[in-house]
N, C-alpha and C positions, 0 to 999 in steps of 0.2 A: 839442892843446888839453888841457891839465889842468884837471884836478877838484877843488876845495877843498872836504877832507870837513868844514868847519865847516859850510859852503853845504848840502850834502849833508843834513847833519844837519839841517839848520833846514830844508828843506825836506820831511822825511820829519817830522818834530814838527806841520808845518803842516800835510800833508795827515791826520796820524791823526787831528791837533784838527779835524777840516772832517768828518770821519767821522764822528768819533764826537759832533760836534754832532747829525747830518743825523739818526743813529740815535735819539741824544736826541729831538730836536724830535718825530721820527714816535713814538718811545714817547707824550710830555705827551697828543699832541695827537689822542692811538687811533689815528691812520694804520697797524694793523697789517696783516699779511693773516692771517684767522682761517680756516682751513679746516676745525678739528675743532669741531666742536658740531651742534646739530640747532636746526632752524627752527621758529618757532610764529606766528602771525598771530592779527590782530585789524583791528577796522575800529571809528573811533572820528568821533565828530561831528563835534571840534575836536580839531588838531595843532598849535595854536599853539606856535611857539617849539621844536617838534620838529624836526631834519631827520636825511637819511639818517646816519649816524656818533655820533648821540645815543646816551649810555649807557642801559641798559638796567638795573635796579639792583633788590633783592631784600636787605631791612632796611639800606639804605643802601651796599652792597656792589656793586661793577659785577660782575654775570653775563653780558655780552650788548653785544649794539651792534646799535639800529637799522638793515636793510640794505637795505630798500625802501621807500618811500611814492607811493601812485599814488590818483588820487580815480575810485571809482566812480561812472560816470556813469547806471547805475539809480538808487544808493541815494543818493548826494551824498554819503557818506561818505569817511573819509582811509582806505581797507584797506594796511596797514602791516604788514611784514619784518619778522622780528627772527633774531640767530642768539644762542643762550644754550649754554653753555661744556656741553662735555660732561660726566656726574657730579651736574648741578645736576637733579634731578627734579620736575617743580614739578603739585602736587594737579590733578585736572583740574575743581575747583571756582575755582579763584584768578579774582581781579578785577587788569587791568591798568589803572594809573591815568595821567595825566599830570601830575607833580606838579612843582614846583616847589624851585629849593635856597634859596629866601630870595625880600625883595622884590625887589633888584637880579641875582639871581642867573638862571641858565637852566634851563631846563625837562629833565628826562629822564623815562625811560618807567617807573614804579614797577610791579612784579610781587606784590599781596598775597594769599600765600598761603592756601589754604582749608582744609579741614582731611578730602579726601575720600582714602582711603586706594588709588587710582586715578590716574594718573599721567596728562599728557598726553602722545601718540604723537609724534616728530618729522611737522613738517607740520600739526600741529591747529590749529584756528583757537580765542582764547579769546574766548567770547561774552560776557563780563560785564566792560563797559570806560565806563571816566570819562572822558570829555576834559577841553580843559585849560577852566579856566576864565580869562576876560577880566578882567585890575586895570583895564585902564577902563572895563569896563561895569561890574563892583562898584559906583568909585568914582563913576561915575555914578546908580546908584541911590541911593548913601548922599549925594550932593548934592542931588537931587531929594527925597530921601525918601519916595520913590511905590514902588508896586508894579508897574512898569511894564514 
């Protein structure tokens, strides 16, 4: 049984283009496995539009990639993972927000920096957090035009 290296060829062309998509797809899409950075938490009202793999983002910049979410059943809050890129030091004053990339767009976790010359520890939990806000309850109040 012979071998035709045209066949050969085109089949080593297919499998590197099948590769180097798979690796593509998982770069777009954060599929990575991040092991070096350190962990910070927070526990926030509303996670809408959050979920585990959401960027993590510090002036528009991904630092981070949400790695937990679990709802506290004392406080009824979302207490929320994150692991932020080794290097990035972030004040132990900052508010974590849940902000929006537009109207049609998806939510990530905003980190805004504070100005305390104190750093937080891998593992800290940050106390001063926004969640996300609801466009339909907004656009419900601005229907209604009640304070309700």
């Amino acid at each position: 049984m012979s071998t035709n290296p045209t066949e050969v060829a085109v089949g080593a062309a297919v499998l590197a283009a099948a590769v180097g998509f798979v690796l593509y797809a998982g770069q777009v899409t954060g599929f990575t496995v991040q092991s070096d950075g350190y962990p910070l938490s927070a526990s926030f009202r509303s996670l809408e539009g959050i979920s585990v793999g959401s960027d993590v983002r510090l002036a528009g910049v991904k630092i981070g990639t949400v790695t937990d979410i679990a709802l506290n059943p004392q406080t009824f809050r979302a207490d929320t993972e994150f692991l932020l890129k080794d290097g990035i030091d972030i004040p132990d004053d900052s508010a974590v927000v849940i902000s929006s990339e537009g109207l049609l767009g998806g939510n990530f976790v905003e980190i805004v920096p504070g100005g305390s010359p104190f750093n937080f520890e891998p593992g800290s939990e940050i106390e001063d957090t926004q969640g996300s806000v609801s466009l339909i309850s907004l656009l419900m109040k601005f229907v209604s035009g009640g304070d309700e």
